[in-house]
C-alpha positions in Angstrom: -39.3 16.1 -30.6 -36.1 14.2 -29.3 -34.2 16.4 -26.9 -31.6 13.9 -26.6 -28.0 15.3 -26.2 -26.3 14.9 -29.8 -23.3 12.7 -28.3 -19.5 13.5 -30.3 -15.8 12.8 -30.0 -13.6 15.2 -31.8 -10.5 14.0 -31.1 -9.3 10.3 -31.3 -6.6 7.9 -32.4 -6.6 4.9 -34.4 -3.8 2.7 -35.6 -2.9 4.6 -38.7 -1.0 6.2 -35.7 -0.7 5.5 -32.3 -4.2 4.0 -31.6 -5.0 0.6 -30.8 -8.2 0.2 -32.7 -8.3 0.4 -36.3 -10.2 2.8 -38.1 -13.1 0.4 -39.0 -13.1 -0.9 -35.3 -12.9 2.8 -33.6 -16.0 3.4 -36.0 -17.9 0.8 -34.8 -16.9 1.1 -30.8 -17.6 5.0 -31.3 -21.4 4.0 -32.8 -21.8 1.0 -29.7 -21.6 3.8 -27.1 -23.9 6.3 -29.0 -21.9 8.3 -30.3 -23.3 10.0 -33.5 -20.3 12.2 -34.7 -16.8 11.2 -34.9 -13.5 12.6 -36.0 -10.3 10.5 -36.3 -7.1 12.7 -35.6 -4.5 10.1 -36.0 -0.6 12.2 -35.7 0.6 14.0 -38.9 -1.3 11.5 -40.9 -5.1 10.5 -42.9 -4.5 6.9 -44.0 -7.1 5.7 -41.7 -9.9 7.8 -42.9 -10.9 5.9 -46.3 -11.7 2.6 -44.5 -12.9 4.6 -41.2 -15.4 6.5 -43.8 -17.1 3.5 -45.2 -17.6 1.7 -41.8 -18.9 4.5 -41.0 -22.0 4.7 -43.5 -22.4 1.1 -42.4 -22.5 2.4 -39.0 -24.7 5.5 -39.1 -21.8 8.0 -37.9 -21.1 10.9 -39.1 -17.1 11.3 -39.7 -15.2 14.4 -39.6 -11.8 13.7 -41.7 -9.3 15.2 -39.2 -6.0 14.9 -38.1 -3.3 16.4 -35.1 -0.1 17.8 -36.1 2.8 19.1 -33.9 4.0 22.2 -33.6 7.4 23.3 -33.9 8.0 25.3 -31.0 11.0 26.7 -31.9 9.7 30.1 -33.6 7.5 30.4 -30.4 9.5 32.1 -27.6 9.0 35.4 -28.7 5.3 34.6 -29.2 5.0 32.6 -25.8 6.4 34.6 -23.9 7.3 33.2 -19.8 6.2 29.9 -19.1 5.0 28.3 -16.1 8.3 27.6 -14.7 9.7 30.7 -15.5 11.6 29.6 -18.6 11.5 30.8 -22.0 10.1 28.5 -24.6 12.3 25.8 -25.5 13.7 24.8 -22.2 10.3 24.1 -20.6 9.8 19.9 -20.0 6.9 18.0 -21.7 5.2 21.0 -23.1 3.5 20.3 -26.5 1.7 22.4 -29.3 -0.6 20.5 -31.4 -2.7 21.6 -33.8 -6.3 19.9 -35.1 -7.2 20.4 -38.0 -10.9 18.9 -38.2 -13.2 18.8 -41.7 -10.2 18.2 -43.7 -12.3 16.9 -47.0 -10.2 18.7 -50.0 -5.9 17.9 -48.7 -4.5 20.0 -51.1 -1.0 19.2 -52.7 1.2 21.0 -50.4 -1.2 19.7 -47.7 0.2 16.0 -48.6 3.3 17.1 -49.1 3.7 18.5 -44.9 2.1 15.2 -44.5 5.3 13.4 -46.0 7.7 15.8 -44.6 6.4 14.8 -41.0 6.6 11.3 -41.8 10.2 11.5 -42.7 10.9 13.2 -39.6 9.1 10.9 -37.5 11.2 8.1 -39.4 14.5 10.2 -38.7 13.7 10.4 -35.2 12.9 6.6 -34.6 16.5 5.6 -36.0 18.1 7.8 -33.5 16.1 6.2 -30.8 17.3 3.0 -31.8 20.6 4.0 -32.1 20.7 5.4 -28.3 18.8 2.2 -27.3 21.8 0.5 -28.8 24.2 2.4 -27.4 22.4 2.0 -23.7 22.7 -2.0 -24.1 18.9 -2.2 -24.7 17.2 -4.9 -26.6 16.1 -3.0 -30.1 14.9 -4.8 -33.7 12.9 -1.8 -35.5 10.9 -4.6 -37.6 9.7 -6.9 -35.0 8.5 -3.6 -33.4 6.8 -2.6 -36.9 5.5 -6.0 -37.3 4.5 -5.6 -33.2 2.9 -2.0 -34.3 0.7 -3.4 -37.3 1.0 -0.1 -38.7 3.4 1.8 -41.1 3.1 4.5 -38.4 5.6 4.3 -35.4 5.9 6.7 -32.5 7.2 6.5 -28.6 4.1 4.4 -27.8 5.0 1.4 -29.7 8.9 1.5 -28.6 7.3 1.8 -24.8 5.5 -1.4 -25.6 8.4 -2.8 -27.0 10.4 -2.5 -23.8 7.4 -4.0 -22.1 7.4 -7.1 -24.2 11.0 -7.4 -23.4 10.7 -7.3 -19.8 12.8 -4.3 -19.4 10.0 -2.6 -17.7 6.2 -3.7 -16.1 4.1 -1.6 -18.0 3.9 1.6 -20.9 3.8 3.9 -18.2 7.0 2.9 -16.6 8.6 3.0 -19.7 7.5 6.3 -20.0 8.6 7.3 -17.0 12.2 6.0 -17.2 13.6 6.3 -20.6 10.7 7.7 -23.6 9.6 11.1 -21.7 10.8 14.2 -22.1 14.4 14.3 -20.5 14.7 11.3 -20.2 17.3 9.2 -21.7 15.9 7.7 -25.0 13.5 11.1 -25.5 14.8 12.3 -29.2 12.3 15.4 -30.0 10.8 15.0 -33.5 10.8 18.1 -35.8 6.9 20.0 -35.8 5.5 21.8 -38.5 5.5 25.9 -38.7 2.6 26.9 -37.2 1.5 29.6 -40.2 2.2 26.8 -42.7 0.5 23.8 -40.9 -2.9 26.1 -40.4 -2.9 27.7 -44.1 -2.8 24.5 -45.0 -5.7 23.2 -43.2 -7.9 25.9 -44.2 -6.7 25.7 -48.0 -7.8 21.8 -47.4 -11.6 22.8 -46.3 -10.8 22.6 -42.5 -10.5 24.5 -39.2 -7.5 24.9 -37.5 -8.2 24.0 -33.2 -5.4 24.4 -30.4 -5.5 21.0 -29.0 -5.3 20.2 -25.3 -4.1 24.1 -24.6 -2.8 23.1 -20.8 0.2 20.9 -22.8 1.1 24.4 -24.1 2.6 24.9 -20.1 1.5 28.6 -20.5 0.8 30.3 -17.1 -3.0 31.6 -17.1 -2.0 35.1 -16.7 -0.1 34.9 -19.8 -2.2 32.9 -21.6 -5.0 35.0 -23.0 -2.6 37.3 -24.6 -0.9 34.1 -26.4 -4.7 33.0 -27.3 -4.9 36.1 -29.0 -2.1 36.2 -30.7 -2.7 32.6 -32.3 -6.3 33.8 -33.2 -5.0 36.8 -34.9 -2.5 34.0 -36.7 -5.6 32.8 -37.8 -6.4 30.1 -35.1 -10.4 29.2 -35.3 -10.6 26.9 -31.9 -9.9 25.8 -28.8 -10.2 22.1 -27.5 -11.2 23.3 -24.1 -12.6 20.1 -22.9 -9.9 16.9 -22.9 -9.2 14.6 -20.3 -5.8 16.6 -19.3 -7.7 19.3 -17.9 -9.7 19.5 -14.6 -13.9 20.7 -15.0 -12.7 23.6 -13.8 -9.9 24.2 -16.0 -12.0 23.8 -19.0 -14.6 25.9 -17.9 -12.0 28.5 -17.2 -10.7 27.9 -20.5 -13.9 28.6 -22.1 -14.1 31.8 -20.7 -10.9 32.8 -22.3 -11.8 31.1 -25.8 -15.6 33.2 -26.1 -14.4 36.6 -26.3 -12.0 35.9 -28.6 -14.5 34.5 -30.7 -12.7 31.4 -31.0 -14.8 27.9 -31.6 -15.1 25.6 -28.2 -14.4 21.7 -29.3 -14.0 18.5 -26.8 -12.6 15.5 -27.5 -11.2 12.1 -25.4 -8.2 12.2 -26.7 -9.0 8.2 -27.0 -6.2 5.5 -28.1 -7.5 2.5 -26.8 -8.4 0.4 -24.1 -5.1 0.2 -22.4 -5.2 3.9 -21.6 -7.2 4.1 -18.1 -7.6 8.1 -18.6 -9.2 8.1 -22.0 -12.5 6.7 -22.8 -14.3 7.0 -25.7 -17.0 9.5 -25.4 -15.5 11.0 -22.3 -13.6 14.4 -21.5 -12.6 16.5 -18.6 -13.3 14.6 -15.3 -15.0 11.8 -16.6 -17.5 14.5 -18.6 -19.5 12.8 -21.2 -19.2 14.6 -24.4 -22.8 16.0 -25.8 -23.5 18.9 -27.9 -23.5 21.3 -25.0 -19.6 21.4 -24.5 -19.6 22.9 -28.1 -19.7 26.3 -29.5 -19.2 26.7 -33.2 -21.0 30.0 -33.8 -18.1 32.0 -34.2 -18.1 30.0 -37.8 -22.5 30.6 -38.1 -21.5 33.4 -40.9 -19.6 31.4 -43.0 -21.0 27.9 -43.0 -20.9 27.8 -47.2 -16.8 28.1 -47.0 -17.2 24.4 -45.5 -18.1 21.1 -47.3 -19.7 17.7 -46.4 -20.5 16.5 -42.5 -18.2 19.5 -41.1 -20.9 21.6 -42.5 -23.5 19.4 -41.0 -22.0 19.3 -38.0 -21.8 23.3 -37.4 -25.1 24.0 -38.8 -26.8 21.3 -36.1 -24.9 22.8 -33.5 -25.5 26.4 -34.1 -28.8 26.4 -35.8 -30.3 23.4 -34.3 -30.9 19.5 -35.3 -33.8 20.2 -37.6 -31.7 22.7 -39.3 -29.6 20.6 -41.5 -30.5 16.7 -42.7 -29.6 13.3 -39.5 -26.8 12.0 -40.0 -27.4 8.3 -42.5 -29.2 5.5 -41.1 -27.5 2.7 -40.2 -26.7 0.1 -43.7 -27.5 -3.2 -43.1 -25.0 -5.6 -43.5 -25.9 -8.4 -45.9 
């Protein structure tokens, strides 16, 4: 018997959004480094996941069809409650709610449809970023930087690297840090789903619903497990306890606020590309490589025939065992 760890990545980018690999290539550089289960979560879209799913039957991964959509956070003060800093929801700096939605095989309708509407936001919200780099006497031509993105997708990332090609700044992080964070001058918020909405919808789609990265939420710990609660009584299934924003010991901790609640435990890298130092493929919370033991899907053991295809697989072979579902495909042989 091969007591291998079963190595995954739940949580990944590609350049359907802001990743630098595309689907195909993130396929084949998730397979190169073992890993045997993938999910793409490119931001409020699933264009990559057609290609991504036939490189991976070449490949021999299994693919969870996923995706990571913001959260508006303006119906969450009440439901927040004090963060961190002591300020009510909307005034707290770089705080973010996203929400996974992983196994989504069957996008219903309105699912598409909250796909479009977060498009045309993100769209909205790029014009008015040029517009204020205008105004600020900084270099700004939307289509060299689509042509410069190679995707239809366009977020802060691909401005920052705009600004770097320009010589306005030495590197992404710097252009972060001076104009495209939050507060800072050419930071225009982009309008997030409803909460309620955006998880029906993943679950009328065949999918879980997974807080991502919970730290981003800014929540102090003492409040936190009350707002965990409330979000799994809203129907929330997981919790990505492991990602490269938290500390071991954070996730750990994490964990031990997720089990009780009977909420799912997922881990991901968070990965976008090579140019990002703190996200590897494969790799989590301090550098931890990503195996089957960071998981725990058993809270979803009783209901395994609501789900269809590899997110099936994938929860049966982590709560039941390898042998208890079919491998994952061989490997196709290219001709």
């Amino acid at each position: 018997m091969n007591d291998a760890p079963i190595l995954l990545d739940l949580h990944t980018h590609s350049t359907a959004s802001d990743g630098k690999l595309s689907p195909s290539a993130l396929v084949r550089a998730a397979a190169a480094r073992g890993i045997s289960t993938l999910a793409i979560t490119d931001h409020d879209t699933m264009d990559a996941l057609d290609e991504a799913e036939g490189e991976a039957k070449l490949q021999g991964v299994r693919l969870i069809r996923g995706i990571e959509i913001e959260i508006n956070w303006n119906e969450f003060p009440p439901i927040l409650g004090v963060l961190k800093d002591g300020k009510k929801g909307a005034g707290v700096p770089r705080r973010e709610f996203h929400l996974l939605g992983l196994g989504v095989d069957r996008p219903t309708a309105d699912f598409l449809s909250l796909m479009e509407e977060l498009r045309e936001s993100r769209n909205e919200r790029n014009l008015m970023i040029v517009e204020r780099m205008r105004e600020q006497g900084l270099p700004c031509d939307l289509d060299e930087i689509y042509a410069q993105s190679g995707s239809a997708f366009i977020g802060r990332p691909h401005f920052a690297e705009y600004l770097v090609q320009k010589k306005v700044v030495r590197d992404v992080e710097s252009a972060f840090k001076k104009f495209l964070a939050k507060g800072e001058r050419l930071f225009i918020p982009k309008r997030g789903a409803d909460f309620e909405r955006a998880l029906r919808l993943i679950k009328e789609s065949g999918g879980i619903a997974v807080l991502a990265h919970p730290t981003t939420l800014y929540v102090s710990w003492g409040h936190l497990p009350g707002i965990l609660r409330k979000l799994r009584d809203g129907g929330l299934d997981g919790l990505e306890a492991w990602h490269p924003t938290t500390s071991v010991h954070e996730s750990h901790r994490l964990v031990s606020l997720a089990q009780p609640l009977g909420l799912c435990i997922t881990a991901g890298s968070d990965f976008h590309g090579e140019g990002r130092r703190d996200r590897t493929l494969g790799l989590s919370s301090g550098n931890t490589k990503i195996t089957s033991s960071l998981f725990d899907f058993s809270p979803l053991a009783g209901s395994l025939d609501a789900f269809d295809g590899n997110l099936r697989q994938l929860i049966a072979t982590l709560v039941e065992g390898v042998a208890a579902v079919p491998p994952h495909p061989a490997p196709i042989k290219r001709e």
